[in-house]
C-alpha positions in Angstrom: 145.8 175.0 112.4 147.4 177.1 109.6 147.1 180.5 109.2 144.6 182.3 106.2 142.7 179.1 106.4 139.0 179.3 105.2 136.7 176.4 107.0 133.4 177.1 105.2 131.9 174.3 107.0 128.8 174.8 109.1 130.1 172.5 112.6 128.5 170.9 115.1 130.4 172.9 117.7 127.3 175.3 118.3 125.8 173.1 120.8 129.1 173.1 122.4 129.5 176.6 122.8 125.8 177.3 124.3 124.4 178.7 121.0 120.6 178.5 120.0 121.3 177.0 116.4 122.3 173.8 115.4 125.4 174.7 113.3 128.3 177.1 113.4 131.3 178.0 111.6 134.8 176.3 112.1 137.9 178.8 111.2 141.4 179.6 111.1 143.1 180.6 114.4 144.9 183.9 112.7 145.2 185.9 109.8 147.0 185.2 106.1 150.6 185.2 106.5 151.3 184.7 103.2 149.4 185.0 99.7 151.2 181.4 98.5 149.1 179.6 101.6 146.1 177.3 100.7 142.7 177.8 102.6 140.3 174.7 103.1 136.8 174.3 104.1 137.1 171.1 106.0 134.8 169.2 108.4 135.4 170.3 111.8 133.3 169.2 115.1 134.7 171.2 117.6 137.5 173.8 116.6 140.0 171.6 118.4 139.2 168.5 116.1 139.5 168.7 112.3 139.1 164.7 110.9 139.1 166.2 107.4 142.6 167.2 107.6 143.5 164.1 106.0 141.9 164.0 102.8 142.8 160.3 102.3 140.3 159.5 105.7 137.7 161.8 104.4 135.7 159.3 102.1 136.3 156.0 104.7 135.2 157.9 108.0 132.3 160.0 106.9 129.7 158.3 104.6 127.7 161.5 104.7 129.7 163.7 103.2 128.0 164.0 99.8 129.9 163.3 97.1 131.2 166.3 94.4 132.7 165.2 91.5 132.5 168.3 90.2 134.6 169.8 92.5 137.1 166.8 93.1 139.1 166.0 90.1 140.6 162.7 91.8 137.2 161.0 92.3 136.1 161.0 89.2 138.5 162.3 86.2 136.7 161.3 83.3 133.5 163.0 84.9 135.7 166.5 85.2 137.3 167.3 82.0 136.9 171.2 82.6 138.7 171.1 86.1 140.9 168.7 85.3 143.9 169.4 82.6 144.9 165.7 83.1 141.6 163.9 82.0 141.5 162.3 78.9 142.1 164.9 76.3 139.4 163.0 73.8 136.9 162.9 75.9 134.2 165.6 75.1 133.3 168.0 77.6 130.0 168.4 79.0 127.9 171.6 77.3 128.0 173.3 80.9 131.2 172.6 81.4 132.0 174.0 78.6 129.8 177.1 79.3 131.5 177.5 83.0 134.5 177.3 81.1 133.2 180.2 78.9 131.8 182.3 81.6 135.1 181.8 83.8 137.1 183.5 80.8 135.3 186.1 80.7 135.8 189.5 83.0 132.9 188.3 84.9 131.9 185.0 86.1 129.4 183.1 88.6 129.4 179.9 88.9 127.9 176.8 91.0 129.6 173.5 90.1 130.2 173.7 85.9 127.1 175.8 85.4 127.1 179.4 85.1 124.3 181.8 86.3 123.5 185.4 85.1 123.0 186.2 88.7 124.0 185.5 92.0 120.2 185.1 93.0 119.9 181.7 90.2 123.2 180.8 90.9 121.8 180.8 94.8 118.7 179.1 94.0 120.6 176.7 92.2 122.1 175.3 95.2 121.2 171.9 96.2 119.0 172.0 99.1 119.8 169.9 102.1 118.9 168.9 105.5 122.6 168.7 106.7 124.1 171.9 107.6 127.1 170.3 109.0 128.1 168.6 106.3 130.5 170.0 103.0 129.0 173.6 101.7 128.3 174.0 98.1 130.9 176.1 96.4 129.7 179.6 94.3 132.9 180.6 92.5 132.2 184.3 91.8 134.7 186.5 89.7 134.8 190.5 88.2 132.1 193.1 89.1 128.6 192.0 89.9 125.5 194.7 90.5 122.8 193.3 92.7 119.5 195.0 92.0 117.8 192.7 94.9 118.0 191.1 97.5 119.5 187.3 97.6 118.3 185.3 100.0 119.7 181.7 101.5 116.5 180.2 103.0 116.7 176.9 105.9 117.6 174.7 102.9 120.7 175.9 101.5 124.7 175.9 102.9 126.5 178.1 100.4 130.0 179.3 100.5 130.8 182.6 97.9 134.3 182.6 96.8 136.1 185.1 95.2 137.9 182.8 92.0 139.8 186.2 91.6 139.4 189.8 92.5 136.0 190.1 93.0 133.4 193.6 93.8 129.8 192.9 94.1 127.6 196.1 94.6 124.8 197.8 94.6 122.9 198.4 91.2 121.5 202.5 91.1 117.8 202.1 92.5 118.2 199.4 95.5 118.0 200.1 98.7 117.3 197.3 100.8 119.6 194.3 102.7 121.8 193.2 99.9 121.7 189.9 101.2 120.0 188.3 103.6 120.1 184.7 106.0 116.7 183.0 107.0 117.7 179.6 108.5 120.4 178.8 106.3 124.1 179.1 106.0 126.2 181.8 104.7 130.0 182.4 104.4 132.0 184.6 102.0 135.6 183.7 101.4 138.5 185.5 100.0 142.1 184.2 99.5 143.7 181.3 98.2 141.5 178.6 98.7 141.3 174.7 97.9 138.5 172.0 98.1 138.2 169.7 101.1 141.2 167.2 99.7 143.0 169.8 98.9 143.5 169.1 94.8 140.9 171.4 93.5 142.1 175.3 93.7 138.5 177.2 94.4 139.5 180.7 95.1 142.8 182.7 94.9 141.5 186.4 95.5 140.0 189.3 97.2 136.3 189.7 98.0 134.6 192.7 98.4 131.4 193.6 98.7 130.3 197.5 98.3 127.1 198.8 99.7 127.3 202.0 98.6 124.5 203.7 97.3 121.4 206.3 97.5 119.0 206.4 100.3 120.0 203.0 101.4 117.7 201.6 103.9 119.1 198.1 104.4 122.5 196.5 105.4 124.9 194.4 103.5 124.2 191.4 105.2 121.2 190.8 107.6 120.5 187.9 109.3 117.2 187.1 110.4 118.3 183.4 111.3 120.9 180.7 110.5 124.2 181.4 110.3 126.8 183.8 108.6 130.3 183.8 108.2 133.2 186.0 107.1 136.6 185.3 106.3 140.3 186.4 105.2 140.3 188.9 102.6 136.6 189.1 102.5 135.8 193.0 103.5 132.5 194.5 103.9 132.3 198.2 103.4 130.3 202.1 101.6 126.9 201.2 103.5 125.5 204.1 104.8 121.8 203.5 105.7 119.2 204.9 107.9 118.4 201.4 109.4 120.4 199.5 112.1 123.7 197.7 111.0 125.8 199.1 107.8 127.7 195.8 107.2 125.7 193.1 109.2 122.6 193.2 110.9 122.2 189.7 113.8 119.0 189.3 115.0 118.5 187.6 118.8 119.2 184.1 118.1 121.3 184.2 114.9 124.8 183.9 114.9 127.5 185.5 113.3 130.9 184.2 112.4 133.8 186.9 111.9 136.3 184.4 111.7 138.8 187.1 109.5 138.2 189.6 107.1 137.5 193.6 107.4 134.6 195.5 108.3 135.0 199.5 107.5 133.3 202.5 105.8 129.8 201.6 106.9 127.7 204.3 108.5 124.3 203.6 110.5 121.7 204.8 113.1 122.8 202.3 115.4 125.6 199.7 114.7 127.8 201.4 111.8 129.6 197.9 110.9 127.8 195.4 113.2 124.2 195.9 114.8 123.8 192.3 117.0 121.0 191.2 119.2 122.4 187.7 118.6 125.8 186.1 119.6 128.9 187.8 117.4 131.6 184.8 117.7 135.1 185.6 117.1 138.2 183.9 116.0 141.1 184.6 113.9 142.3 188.3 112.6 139.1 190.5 112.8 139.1 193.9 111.7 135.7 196.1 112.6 137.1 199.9 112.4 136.5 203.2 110.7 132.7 202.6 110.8 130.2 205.8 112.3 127.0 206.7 112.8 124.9 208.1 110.0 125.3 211.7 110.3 126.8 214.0 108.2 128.5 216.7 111.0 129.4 213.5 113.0 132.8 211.2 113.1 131.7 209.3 116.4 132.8 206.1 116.2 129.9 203.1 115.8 131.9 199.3 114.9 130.2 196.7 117.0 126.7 197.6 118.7 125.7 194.9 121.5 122.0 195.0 121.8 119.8 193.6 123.8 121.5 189.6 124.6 124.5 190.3 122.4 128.0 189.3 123.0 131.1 188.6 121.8 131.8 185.0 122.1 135.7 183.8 121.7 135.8 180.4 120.0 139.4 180.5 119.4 142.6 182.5 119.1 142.2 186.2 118.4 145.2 187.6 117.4 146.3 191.5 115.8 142.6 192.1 115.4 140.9 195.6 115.5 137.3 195.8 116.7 135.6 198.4 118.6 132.4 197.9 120.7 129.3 199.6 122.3 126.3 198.5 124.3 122.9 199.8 124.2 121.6 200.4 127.4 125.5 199.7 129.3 125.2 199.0 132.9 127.7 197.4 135.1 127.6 194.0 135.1 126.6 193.3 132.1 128.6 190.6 129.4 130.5 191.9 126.7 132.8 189.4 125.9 133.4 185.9 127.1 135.4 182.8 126.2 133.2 179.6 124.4 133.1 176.3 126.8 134.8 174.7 124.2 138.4 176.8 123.4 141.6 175.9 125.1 143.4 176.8 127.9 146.2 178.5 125.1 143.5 181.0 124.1 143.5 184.0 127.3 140.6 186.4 127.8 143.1 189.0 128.5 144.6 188.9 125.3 141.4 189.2 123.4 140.4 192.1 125.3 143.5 193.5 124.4 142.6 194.0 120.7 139.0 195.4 121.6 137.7 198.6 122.2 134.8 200.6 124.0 133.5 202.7 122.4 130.5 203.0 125.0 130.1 205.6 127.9 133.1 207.4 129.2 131.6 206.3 132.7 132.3 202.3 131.8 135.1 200.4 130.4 135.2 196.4 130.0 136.9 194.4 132.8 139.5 191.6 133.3 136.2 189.4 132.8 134.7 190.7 130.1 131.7 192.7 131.4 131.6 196.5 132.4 133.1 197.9 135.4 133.0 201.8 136.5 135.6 203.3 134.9 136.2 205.2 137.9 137.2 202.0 140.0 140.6 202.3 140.5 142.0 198.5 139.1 145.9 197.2 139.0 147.1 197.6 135.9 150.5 196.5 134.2 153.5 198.9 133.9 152.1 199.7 130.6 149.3 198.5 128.7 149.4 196.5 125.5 149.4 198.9 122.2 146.9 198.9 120.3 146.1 201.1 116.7 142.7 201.4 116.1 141.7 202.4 112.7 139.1 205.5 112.0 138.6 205.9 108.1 140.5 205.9 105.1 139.4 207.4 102.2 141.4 208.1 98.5 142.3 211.8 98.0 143.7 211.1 94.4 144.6 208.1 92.2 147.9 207.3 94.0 147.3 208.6 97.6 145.0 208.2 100.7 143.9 210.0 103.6 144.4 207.6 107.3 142.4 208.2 110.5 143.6 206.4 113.2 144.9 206.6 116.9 147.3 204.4 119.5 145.7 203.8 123.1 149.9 204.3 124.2 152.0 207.3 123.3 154.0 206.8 120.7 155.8 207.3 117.5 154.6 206.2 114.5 155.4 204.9 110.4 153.6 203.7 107.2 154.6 201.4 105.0 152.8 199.3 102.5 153.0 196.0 100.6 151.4 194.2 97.6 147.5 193.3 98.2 147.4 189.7 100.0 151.2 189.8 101.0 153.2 189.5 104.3 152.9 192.3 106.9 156.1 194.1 107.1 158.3 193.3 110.2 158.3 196.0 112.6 161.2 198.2 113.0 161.3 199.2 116.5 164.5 201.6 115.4 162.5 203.7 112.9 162.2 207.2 113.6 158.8 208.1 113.1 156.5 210.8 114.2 154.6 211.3 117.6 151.5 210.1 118.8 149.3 210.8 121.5 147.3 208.2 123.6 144.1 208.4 122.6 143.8 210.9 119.8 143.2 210.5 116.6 146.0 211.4 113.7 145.6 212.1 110.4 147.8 211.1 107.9 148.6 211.6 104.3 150.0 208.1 102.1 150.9 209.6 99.1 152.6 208.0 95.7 151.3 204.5 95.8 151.2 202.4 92.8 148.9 201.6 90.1 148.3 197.8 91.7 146.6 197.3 95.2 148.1 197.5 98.1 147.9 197.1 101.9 148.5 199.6 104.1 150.0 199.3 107.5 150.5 202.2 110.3 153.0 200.7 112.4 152.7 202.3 116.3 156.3 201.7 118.8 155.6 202.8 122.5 157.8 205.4 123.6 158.0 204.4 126.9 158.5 200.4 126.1 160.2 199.7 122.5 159.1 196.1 123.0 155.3 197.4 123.4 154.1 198.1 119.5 151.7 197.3 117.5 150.3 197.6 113.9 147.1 198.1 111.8 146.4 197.6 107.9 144.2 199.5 105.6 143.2 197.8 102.3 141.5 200.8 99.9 139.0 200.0 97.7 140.0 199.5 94.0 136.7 200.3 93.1 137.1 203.6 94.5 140.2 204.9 93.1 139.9 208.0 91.8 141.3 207.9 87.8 144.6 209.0 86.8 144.3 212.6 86.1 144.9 214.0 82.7 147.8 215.6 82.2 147.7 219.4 81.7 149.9 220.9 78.5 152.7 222.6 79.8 151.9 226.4 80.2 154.7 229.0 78.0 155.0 231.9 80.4 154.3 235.4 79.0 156.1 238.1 79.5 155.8 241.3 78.0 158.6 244.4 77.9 157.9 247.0 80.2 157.7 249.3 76.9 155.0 247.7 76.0 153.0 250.0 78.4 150.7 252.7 77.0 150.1 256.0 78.1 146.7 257.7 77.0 145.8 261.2 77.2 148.7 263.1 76.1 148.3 262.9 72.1 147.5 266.6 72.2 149.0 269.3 73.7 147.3 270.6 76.6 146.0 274.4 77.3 147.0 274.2 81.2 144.5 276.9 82.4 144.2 278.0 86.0 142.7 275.5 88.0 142.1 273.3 85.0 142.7 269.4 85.6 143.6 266.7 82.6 143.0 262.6 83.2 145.3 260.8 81.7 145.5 256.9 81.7 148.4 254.3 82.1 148.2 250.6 80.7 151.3 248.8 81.9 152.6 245.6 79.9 150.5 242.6 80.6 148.0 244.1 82.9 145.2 243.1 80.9 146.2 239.7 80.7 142.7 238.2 81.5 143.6 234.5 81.8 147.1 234.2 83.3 149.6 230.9 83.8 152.0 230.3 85.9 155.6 232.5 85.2 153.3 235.1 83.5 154.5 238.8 84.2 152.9 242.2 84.5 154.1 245.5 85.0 151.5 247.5 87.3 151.5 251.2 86.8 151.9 252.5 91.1 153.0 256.6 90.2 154.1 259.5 89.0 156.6 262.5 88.9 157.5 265.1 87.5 160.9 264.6 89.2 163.4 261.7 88.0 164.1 261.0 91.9 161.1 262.1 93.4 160.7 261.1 97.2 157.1 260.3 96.9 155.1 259.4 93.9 151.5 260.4 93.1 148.5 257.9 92.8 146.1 259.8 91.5 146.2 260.0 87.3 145.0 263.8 87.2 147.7 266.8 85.6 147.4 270.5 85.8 148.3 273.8 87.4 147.2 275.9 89.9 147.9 278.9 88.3 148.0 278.1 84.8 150.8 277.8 82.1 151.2 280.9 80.2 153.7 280.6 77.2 153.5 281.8 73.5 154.8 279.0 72.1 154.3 275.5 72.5 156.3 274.0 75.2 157.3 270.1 75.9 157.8 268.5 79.6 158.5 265.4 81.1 156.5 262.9 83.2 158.2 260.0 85.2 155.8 256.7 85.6 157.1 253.8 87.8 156.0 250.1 87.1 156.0 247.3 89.9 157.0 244.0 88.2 154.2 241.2 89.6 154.8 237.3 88.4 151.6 234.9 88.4 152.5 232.1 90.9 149.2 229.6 89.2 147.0 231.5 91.9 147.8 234.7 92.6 149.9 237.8 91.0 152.6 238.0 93.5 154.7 240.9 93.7 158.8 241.3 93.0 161.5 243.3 94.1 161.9 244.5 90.3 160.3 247.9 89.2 160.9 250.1 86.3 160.8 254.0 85.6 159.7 255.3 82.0 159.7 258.9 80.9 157.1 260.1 78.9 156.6 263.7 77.4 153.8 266.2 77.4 153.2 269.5 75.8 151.0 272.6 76.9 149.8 274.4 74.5 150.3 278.6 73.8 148.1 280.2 76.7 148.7 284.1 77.4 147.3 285.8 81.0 145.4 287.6 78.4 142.9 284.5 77.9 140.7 284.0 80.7 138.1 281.5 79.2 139.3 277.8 78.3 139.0 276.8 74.5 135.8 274.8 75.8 134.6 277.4 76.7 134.4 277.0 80.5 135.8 279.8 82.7 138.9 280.1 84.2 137.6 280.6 87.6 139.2 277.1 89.4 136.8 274.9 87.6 138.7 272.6 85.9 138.2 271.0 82.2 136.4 268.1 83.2 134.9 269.7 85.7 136.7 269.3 88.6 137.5 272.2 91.4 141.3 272.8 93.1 140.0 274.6 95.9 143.5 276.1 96.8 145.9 274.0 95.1 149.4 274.7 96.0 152.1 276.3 93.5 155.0 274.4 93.4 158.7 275.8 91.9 158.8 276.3 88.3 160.9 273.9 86.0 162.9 274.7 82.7 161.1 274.2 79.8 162.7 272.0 76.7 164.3 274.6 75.0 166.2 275.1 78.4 164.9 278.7 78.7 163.7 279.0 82.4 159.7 279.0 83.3 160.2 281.1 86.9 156.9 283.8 85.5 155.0 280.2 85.1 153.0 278.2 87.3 154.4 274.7 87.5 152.4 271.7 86.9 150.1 269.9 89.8 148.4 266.8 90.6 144.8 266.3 90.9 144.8 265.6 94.1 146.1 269.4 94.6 149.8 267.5 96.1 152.4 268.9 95.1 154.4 267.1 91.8 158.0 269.0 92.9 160.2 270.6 89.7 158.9 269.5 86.1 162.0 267.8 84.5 162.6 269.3 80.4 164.6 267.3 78.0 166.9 268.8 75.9 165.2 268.6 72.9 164.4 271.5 70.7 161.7 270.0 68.5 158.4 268.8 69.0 158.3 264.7 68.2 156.1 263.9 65.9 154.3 261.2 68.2 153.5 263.9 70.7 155.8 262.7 73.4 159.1 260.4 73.6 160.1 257.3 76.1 163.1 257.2 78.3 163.6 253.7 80.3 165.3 253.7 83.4 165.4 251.0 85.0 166.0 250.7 88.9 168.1 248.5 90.6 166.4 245.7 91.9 166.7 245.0 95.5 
């Protein structure tokens, strides 16, 4: 058989495979190779037989096939206008034709036959019933986004198959909570890809199908199947159910039967069973992928794919190939069946290879054996020189609107590469030559997949053993379109500001000060930018860090207080000079972050005429080592006189001190005779950056 093939079929095979119901699926042997493939349902008896691959003995060798004109342009053209461009262009179309037609062209579409439904529950209901679950499955085309706001059921009389016409999302509405769908008696596939009718002249579907369980307090599954049959296929994924119950994707009660005959199972979360829960039989064929499912807990990443309960297994039916699927067992013992191959599957198809692509997720204390059922892990058991690789997938989830986060781990050290293609197209060949980057056996690696583009993609982690270059394997990851972040708005371009260091104010020298004994002046310094309250990036401040009263000084003072010890006793009024040094700090979009660069202004101060005849302050307070705002020396030491502006020398005077009673070293005059009019005058130095 060819691969990405879609059998919708219910077959006959079950009873030849030991299974409880009457009908079963008939599928592909392997994943879609190719998006230009055709998938057909076809009549199929036992996987190895498929009569209905010749469309031409279809009609001759099976009378009970019904007849579907609807869906076979060549039986009937003049009955198929809609489906048929060919058909006689003067023929009127039939109103529901017509309406299909309508409904098709629109972004949304469901459809059964040429009628279309407002909902998938009509459109179900409007299924012909039937006592013939073997025979040809009636067709719901189904197209755009659909809400479900209840459950749909397929009751003992119906064999539907839902195919996606195009790119197709159906989800939760806001409110429901229960099993999105569910299976009593009947049949139920869901069917991505490109698809034809049974002949093979009618195209069907040609796209993906996903349906989304996400949602509030969710209480039911995606899919549960109380009995019957269901079915999944190529580019069909189930996925975002988190719910309290058992089973986030699919829910198999003892006796049903469920068909993962391709597709993807991933970002489900429940108690038990975060993509499957099965008491049932799970039968498997094709390329499977269960990963990336959990339990549901918030503070917990343990791993929860396929749960095996009570007489549940993994039945092979046919070839299993680069499939993904991890698997637990309630109540494990030794002994007990996990996986086993159908009575009915060739000799081509090997246990060992199946078991290959499946992991135990179980106790520590098990693992599965060369037949299928647990064995102590302990046991020591021949193995090859190196096991088969295989990547197992752990979650995926978008970070922004063109990259993803990856989970995911190699049972065989490795390295490791990502590469993606177009949604629905050929795997990439892997290059066993690629430098990539290491992995560890069994642990799990998170990576980043960033700058993918605005159309959907696949993704592939591509794992090369380091110890056999012939031993590799891959896995895909196909993100949800419906979760996909939106493209961020761009932010306006920020104009960095940056002030001039001169900008800087100094505030409490407009007057000239009467230094009395003891007698200590705050002063304030606002340097450029510093109250720059909503900063961009490339903005620049000038943070005032000391002062001097020396040009050079070798230490500068932190604390913004002026005076002297002693006093300043001169008859005139006399200017000095105060050095204040400036770090340069640049806003990086977070944080200020400092620079090399610093600056040194000059500013000037005057004291005003005080004689060692005056002993109480102009305010009044006494000059007894109490300060003018109140503050006390205690013992603040003298320091060596400066020269004053005039250049006459201050040696009878006390020389200035810092409130913090440190010394300030010589007070620096500037030559100038006259008192400035602003009270004080700026020098810029600037020092050399490092």
């Amino acid at each position: 058989m060819r691969k990405k093939q879609l059998f919708a079929l219910l077959m006959a095979s079950a009873l030849t495979v030991g299974m409880a119901p009457t009908a079963a699926f008939a599928a592909a042997d392997t994943a879609v190779e190719s998006a230009e493939e055709e998938v057909s349902g076809e009549i199929d008896a036992s996987d190895t037989e498929a009569p209905a691959e010749d469309p031409a003995d279809t009609p001759a060798e099976d009378p009970t096939t019904p007849e579907e004109p609807a869906e076979d342009p060549a039986a009937d053209p003049t009955e198929t206008p809609a489906e048929d461009p060919a058909a006689d262009p003067t023929e009127a179309p039939a109103a529901e034709e017509t309406d299909a037609q309508a409904a098709e062209a629109e972004g949304t579409a469901i459809v059964v036959g040429e009628t279309s439904y407002p909902s998938l529950a009509e459109a179900f209901a409007a299924v012909p019933d039937t006592t013939d679950l073997t025979g040809t499955p009636t067709y719901v085309k189904v197209k755009g986004e659909i809400e479900l706001s209840a459950t749909v059921d397929v009751p003992a009389t119906k064999n539907i198959m839902l195919v996606a016409a195009e790119d197709t999302t159906i989800k939760r509405a806001a409110g429901f909570t229960g099993s999105m769908f569910t299976v009593n008696g009947g049949n139920l596939q869901m069917a991505g890809g490109s698809m034809t009718d049974t002949d093979r002249t009618t195209v069907i579907g040609n796209g993906t199908l996903t349906v989304d369980g996400t949602g509030d307090g969710v209480t039911g599954s995606i899919v549960e199947v109380i009995s019957g049959n269901y079915a999944l296929t190529d580019d069909a994924t189930l996925t975002g159910n988190k719910t309290t119950g058992n089973g986030g994707a699919i829910s198999n009660a003892a006796g049903a039967n469920v068909y993962l005959l391709g597709g993807t199972i991933t970002g489900n979360a429940a108690a038990t069973g975060g993509g499957i829960y099965s008491e049932g039989t799970v039968n498997l064929k094709g390329t499977v992928s269960v990963t990336g499912n959990t339990v549901t807990d918030a503070f917990s990443e343990t791993a929860s794919n396929v749960v095996l309960d009570k007489d549940g297994v993994i039945n092979v039916t046919g070839a299993v190939t680069d499939s993904t699927i991890g698997v637990a067992v309630q109540e494990a013992a030794a002994g007990r069946t996990v996986v086993k191959l159908a009575d009915s599957v060739t000799e081509d198809v090997k246990l060992a290879d199946v078991l290959t692509q499946i992991t135990y997720e179980g106790e520590s204390s098990l693992k599965i054996g060369e037949d299928g059922t647990l064995v102590s892990a302990t046991d020591p058991t021949p193995s090859p020189a190196e096991t088969k690789l295989v990547v197992t997938g752990k979650s995926m989830k978008w970070t922004g609107h063109d990259s993803v986060q990856l989970k995911f781990r190699s049972n065989v050290k490795g390295t490791y590469y990502i590469d993606w293609v177009k949604r629905g197209e050929k795997a990439p060949t892997i290059d066993t030559s690629k430098v990539g980057a290491p992995i560890e056996a069994d642990t799990t690696v998170t990576a980043k997949v960033t700058d993918l583009p605005d159309y959907d993609v696949d993704i592939y982690v591509c794992v090369i053993s380091d110890k056999d270059k012939s031993n590799y394997g891959h896995l895909m990851f196909r993100p949800i379109a419906a979760e996909r972040p939106a493209t961020p708005t761009p932010t306006p371009s920020h104009t960095a500001v940056v002030p001039d260091v001169n900008e800087s104010v100094v505030q409490g020298f407009e007057n000239a000060l009467v230094f009395y004994p003891n007698t200590f002046y705050d002063f304030t310094v606002i340097g450029a930018g510093t109250q720059n309250t909503n900063p961009g990036e490339g903005d620049v401040r000038w943070v005032p860090v000391g002062w001097s009263m020396s040009s050079n000084p070798t230490s500068w003072n932190t604390s913004w207080k002026i005076g002297a010890a002693k006093g300043i006793y001169t008859e005139t009024e006399k200017a000095y000079t105060i050095y204040i040094k400036y770090n340069k700090q640049v806003y990086s979009g977070t944080n200020w972050e400092e620079t090399d660069a610093s600056e040194i202004l000059s500013y000037q101060f005057k004291a005003a005429p005080l004689t060692q005849a005056t002993v109480t302050p102009a305010d009044g307070t006494s000059g007894d080592g109490t300060s003018g705002d109140g503050t006390t020396t205690d013992g603040t030491t003298d320091v060596t006189p400066t020269t004053y502006a005039d250049g006459t020398n201050g040696t009878s005077k006390s020389a200035v001190a810092t409130g913090d009673e440190s010394p300030i070293g010589t007070m620096m005059a500037l030559a100038a005779a006259s008192v400035l009019a602003g009270g004080y005058v700026l020098v810029r130095r600037r020092k050399k950056e490092m």
